[in-house]
MIVEX-826554 format. One record per residue (C-alpha): chain; x, y, z. Coordinates in steps of 0.25 Angstrom, whole numbers, plus 5000, padded with zeros to 4 digits. Example, Ala and Ser with C-alpha at 12.3 -4.5 7.8 and 13.67 -1.06 7.14 Angstrom:
2
<tiza><kette>A</kette><X>5049</X><Y>4982</Y><Z>5031</Z></tiza>
<tiza><kette>A</kette><X>5055</X><Y>4996</Y><Z>5029</Z></tiza>
***
This chain:
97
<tiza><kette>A</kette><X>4964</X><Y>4940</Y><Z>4962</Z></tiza>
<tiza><kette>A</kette><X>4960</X><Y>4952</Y><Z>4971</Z></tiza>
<tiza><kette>A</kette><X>4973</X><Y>4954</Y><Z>4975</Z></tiza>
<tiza><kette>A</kette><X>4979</X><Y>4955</Y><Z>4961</Z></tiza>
<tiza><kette>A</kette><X>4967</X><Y>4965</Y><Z>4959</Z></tiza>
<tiza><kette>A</kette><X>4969</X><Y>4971</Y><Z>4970</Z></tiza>
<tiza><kette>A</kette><X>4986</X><Y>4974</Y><Z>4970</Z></tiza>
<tiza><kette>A</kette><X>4982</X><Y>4978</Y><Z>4953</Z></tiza>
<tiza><kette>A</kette><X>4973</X><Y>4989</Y><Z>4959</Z></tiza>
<tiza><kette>A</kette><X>4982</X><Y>4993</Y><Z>4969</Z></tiza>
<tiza><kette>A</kette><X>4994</X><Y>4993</Y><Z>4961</Z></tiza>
<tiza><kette>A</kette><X>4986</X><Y>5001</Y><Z>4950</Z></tiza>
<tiza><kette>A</kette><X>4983</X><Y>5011</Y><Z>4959</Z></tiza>
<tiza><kette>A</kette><X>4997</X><Y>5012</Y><Z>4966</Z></tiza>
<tiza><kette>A</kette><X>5003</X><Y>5015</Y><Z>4953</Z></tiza>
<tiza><kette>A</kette><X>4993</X><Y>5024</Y><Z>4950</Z></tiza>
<tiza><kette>A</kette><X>4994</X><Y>5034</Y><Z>4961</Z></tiza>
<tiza><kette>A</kette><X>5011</X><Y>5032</Y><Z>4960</Z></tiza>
<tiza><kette>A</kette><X>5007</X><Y>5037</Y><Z>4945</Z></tiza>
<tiza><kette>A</kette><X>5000</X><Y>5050</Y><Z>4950</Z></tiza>
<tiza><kette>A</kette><X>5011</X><Y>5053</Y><Z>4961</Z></tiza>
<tiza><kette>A</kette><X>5020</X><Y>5054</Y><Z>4950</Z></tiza>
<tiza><kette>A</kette><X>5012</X><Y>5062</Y><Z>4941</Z></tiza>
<tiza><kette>A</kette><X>5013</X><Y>5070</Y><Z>4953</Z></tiza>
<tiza><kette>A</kette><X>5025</X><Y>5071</Y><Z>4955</Z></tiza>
<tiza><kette>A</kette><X>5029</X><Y>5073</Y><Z>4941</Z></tiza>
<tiza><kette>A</kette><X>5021</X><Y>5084</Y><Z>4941</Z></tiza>
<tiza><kette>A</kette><X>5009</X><Y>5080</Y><Z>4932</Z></tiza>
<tiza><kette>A</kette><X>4997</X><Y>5080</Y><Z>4943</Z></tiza>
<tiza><kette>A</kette><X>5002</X><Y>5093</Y><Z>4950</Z></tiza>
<tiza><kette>A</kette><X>4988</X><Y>5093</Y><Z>4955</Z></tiza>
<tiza><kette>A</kette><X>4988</X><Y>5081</Y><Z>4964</Z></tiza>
<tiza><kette>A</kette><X>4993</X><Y>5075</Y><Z>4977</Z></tiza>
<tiza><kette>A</kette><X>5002</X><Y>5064</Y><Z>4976</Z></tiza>
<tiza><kette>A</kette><X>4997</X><Y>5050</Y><Z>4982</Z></tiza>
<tiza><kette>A</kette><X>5003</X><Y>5044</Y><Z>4995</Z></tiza>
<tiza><kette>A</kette><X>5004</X><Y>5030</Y><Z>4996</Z></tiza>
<tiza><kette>A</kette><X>5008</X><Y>5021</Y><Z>5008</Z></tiza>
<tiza><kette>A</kette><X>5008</X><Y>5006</Y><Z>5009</Z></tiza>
<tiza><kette>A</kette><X>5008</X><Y>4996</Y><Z>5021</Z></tiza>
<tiza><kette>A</kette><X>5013</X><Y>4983</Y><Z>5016</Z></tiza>
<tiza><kette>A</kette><X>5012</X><Y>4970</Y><Z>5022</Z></tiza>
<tiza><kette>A</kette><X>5017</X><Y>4962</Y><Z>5009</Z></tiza>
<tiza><kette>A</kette><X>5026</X><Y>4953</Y><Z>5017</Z></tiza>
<tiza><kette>A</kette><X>5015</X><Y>4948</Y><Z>5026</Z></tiza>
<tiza><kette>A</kette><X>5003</X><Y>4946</Y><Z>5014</Z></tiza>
<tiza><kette>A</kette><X>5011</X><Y>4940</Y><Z>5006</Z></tiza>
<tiza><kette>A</kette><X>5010</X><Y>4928</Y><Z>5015</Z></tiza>
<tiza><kette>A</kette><X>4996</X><Y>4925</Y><Z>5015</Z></tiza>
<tiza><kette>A</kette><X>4989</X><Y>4917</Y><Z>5006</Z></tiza>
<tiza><kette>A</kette><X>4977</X><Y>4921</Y><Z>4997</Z></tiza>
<tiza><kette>A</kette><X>4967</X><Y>4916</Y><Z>5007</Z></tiza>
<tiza><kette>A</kette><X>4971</X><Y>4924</Y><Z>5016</Z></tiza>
<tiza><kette>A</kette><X>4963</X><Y>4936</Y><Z>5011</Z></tiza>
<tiza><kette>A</kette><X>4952</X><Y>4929</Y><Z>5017</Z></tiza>
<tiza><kette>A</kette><X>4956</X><Y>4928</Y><Z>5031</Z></tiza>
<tiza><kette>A</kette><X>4948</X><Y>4934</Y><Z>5040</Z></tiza>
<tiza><kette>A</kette><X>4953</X><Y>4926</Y><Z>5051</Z></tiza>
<tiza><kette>A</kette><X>4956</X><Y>4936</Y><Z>5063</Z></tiza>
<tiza><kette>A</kette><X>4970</X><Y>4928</Y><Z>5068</Z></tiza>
<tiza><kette>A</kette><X>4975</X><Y>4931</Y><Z>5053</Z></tiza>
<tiza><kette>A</kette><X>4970</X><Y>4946</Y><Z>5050</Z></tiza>
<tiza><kette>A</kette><X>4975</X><Y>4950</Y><Z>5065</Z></tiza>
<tiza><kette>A</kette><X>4990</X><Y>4948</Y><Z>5061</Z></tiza>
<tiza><kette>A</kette><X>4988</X><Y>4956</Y><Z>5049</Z></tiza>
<tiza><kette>A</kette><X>4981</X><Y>4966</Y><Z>5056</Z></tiza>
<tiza><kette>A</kette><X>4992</X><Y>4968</Y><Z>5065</Z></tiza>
<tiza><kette>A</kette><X>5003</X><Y>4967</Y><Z>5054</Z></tiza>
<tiza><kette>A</kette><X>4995</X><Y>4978</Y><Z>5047</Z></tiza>
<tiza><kette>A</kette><X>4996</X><Y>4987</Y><Z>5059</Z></tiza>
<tiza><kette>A</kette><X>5010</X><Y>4985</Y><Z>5062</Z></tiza>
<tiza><kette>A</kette><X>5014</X><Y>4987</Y><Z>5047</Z></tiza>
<tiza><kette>A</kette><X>5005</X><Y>4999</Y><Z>5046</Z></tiza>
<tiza><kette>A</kette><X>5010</X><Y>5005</Y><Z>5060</Z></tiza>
<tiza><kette>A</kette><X>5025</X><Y>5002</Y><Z>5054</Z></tiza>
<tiza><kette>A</kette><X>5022</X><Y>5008</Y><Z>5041</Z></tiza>
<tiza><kette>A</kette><X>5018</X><Y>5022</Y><Z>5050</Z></tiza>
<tiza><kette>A</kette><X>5030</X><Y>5022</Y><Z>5057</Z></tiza>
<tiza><kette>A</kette><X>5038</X><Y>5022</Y><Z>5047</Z></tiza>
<tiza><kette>A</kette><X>5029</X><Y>5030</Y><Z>5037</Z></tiza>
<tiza><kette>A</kette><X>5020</X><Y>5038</Y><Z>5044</Z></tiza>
<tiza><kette>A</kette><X>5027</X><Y>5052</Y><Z>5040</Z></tiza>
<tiza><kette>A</kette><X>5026</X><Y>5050</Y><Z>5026</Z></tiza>
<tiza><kette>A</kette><X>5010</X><Y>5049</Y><Z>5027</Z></tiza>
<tiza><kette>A</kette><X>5004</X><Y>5061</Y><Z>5017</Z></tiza>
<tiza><kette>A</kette><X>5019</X><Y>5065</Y><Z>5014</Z></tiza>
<tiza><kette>A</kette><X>5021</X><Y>5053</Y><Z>5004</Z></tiza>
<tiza><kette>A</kette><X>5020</X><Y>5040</Y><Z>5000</Z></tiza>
<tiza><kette>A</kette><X>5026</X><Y>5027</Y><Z>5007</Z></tiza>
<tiza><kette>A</kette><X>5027</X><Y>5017</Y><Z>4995</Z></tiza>
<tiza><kette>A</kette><X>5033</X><Y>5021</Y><Z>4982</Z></tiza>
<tiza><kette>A</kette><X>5023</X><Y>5017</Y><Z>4971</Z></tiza>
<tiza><kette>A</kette><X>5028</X><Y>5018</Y><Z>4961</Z></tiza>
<tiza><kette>A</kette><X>5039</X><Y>5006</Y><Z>4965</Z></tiza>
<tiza><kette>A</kette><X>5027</X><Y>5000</Y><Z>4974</Z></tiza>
<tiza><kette>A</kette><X>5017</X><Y>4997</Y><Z>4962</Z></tiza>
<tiza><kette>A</kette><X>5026</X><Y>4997</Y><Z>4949</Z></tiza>
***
């Protein structure tokens, strides 16, 4: 149930800011900065845990995931770092539609 609440939020608010940045573009908000947006994903490795798994405090099974999440995040800036404050990473509009 929390994550279903929590991807509704998420998703909700990803569509909003996609919404403004086209009102901005468009020409509509002429007063405001579009929204950056970048996402580190990790959906192939999540997708394998059960439920439970939330719950694991067990340092031998965060480790590996904090390892994963440094190596996809040091990856991610490599290949993105030059488009940090220029503009966003994710389309999301295709993203969260």
């Amino acid at each position: 149930m929390q994550e279903i609440s929590f991807n509704t939020v998420l998703i909700r608010e990803m569509r909003a800011v996609a919404l403004r940045n086209k009102r901005i573009d468009d020409g509509i908000m002429t007063e405001r900065k579009r929204m950056l947006v970048h996402v580190i994903e990790a959906e192939d490795l999540i997708r394998e845990f059960v439920a439970s798994s939330r719950l694991n405090g067990d340092w031998d099974f965060l480790l590996p995931l904090f390892n994963n999440g440094r190596e996809r995040a040091d990856n991610w800036l490599k290949a993105n770092f030059d488009r940090i404050g220029v503009e966003s990473t994710v389309d999301l509009e295709e993203k969260y539609s």
